[in-house]
C-alpha angles and dihedrals in degrees: 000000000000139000126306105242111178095334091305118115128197124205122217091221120104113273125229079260097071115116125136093178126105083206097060111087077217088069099067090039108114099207101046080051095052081046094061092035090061085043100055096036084052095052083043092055096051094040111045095173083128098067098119118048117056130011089250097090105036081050091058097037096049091044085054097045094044113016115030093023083242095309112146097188091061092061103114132218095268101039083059092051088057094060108043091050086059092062106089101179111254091146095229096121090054083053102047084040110113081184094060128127085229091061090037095234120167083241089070075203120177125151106177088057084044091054090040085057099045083044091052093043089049089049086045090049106037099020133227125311131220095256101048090039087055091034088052101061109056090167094064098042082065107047100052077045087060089045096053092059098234093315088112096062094043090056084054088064107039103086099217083067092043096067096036091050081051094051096044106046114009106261123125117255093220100048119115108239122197118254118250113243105235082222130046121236082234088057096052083046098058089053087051092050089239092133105073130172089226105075097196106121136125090249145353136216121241091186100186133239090266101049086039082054118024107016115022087159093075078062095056100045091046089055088050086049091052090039098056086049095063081234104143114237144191147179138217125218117222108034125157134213113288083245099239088126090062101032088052075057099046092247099143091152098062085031090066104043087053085052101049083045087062093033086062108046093036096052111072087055082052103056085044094065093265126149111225101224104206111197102204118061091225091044084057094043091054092052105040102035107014104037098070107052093033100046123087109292077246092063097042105096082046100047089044081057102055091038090069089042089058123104146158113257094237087037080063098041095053088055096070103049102117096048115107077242106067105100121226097166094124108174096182135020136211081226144234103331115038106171102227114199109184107216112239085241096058085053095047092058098048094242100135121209104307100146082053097051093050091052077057088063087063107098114249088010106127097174113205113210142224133183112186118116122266098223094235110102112167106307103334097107093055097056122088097250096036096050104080095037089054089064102041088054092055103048090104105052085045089058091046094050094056087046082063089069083205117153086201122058130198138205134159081202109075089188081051085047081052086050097062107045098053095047104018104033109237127071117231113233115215120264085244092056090047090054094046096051088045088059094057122070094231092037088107131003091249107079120202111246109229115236104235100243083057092061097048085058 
């Protein structure tokens, strides 16, 4: 039970209002929302364990210590807007959280949905802007970035269109945006036949919208990776982004015709036996934990089917370690000191440091690790009012990079790689990327000496 405010009591357990499914009538209803909201802000109040990640919870807890003398009923309209604009999903919250469904706690407690369903009822009931219908199609983005022949890059970088761009549509003129690749990864992957009709294979690629658009690099290294490893791979033509742009947005429409497209092209190497190897931490996180309690009811037992087939690429990669397989025929090393940062994503989905344990298979590579969030988060920090907080937020896991006194750098999430360039210095490469060029002689200036029993060999 919570506090007595006024004579009016609020109970931490959950009200008749509670639904974090799309599905669920309750779920639009704005009342039975306004119920949860109190709730939650009132089991937040009591708790504070959530004072460090995102500006959601200092906002509440200073309103209710200076502003409502800790009444939660008294928290307008706006003031909860406010708050609930600050969260920008990393997930961390839902992690730290003992009330949680995960955790199968009496309390059914979960921000970050909450903040998912007050996020869908405002776009149902506002409507979409500019910024978050041109933020929410990456794919898009890339491909009239493609069309423009390198134009497109240049004008990021020329500041007159950079404030215009910021007038205009909402995304901060001095933001670092990522470069647009002038060739798609799917494309390289056609010309390597890794695109096949018969879908029979041990895993497939879903590359991402961001490594399809801006890096497609990351993709190839991740195939040699998988190659070397003897690990059988293949990719699809004709994905579309996980989603996770639109549904921060409430988008669940455009969300879910993003999610059926994938459904649809993922499925037949599912039911074939395949893993689905997602690239970006959050990309992972949408298809194995939020896909199948957010697609059509129509969708959900396949979505439920490709969410146990999804794993990290290095999550994949440590699982076969054992296995004869696993190569550990490194010919050259990034050295001593590599500075880890574990992306909140990762973390969200219970996956452990696994990129980081396989640098550790590298010979000399001691990784040191942080775990502080980055500030990114999907596109918050590109937009006008998420900028600044951003990097604010990740101020911390900037400063523990550079304690690390590492040259290299490493990331599984290539935004949280963006991240830090722009505000730490040094861009982070992708575990994948570390490991491919470790294979190669030239890969890195350190060679690995060879034992002499291994060259007798």
């Amino acid at each position: 039970m919570g506090g007595d405010q006024n004579g009016k009591r609020i109970s931490y357990l959950p009200t008749d209002g509670l639904s974090y499914d799309p599905e669920d009538p309750q779920y639009w209803d704005e009342k039975a929302l306004e119920k949860e909201v109190q709730r939650a802000f009132e089991i937040c109040h009591g708790c504070r364990m959530c004072f460090k990640y995102c500006d959601s919870f200092p906002q509440l807890f200073k309103l209710l210590d200076q502003k409502y003398e800790g009444d939660v009923h008294q928290v307008t309209k706006s003031d909860t807007r406010s708050i609930m604009d600050a969260c920008f999903q990393c997930k961390l919250c839902e992690v730290q959280c003992p009330y949680t469904p995960r955790d199968q706690h009496e309390f059914q407690l979960d921000f970050p949905k909450l903040v998912h369903r007050y996020k869908a009822q405002q776009a149902k009931k506002e409507g979409l802007g500019l910024r978050e219908k041109v933020l929410g199609d990456p794919d898009q983005a890339g491909a009239l970035a493609r069309a423009s022949f390198g134009l497109a890059n240049q004008m990021n970088r020329v500041a007159l269109h950079r404030w215009f761009m910021e007038k205009l549509v909402g995304i901060h003129r001095d933001k670092q945006l990522p470069d647009f690749a002038s060739s798609t990864f799917e494309r390289w992957a056609e010309k390597r036949g890794l695109i096949k009709e018969d879908k029979s294979t041990e895993t497939v690629l879903f590359q991402t919208c961001y490594v399809q658009n801006n890096e497609p690099e990351i993709g190839r290294d991740t195939v040699d990776v998988l190659e070397k490893n003897k690990v059988q791979v293949q990719c699809e033509k004709g994905l579309a982004c996980c989603g996770m742009p639109k549904w921060e947005s409430g988008d669940l429409e455009g969300f879910r015709k993003q999610a059926t497209r994938n459904l649809d092209k993922l499925l037949p190497f599912v039911e074939k036996g395949a893993k689905v190897l997602a690239i970006n931490p959050t990309c992972s996180m949408m298809l194995r934990k939020e896909y199948p309690t957010l697609v059509a009811k129509e969708d959900r037992e396949r979505a439920q089917k490709l969410s146990a087939s999804v794993m990290d690429p290095s999550e994949y990669l440590w699982s076969i370690r054992n296995e004869e397989r696993f190569n550990t025929d490194f010919k050259s090393t990034p050295g001593h000191s590599v500075g880890y940062h574990s992306p909140c994503h990762l973390r969200a989905q219970s996956v452990g440091f696994k990129g980081r344990d396989l640098l550790r298979k590298i010979p000399g590579v001691v990784p040191k690790t942080v775990t502080e969030c980055c500030g990114h988060d999907g596109t918050f920090a590109m937009k006008v009012e998420g900028f600044e907080p951003s990097k604010r937020i990740g101020k911390k896991a900037f400063d523990g990079m550079k304690a690390t006194e590492s040259e290299i750098w490493s990331t599984d999430c290539p935004l949280a790689a963006i991240q830090f360039e722009q505000h730490a210095g040094v861009k982070p490469m992708h575990p994948m990327s570390i490991l491919s060029r470790a294979y190669r002689e030239d890969g890195f200036p350190q060679k690995i000496e060879k034992k002499p029993e291994e060259n007798e060999k």
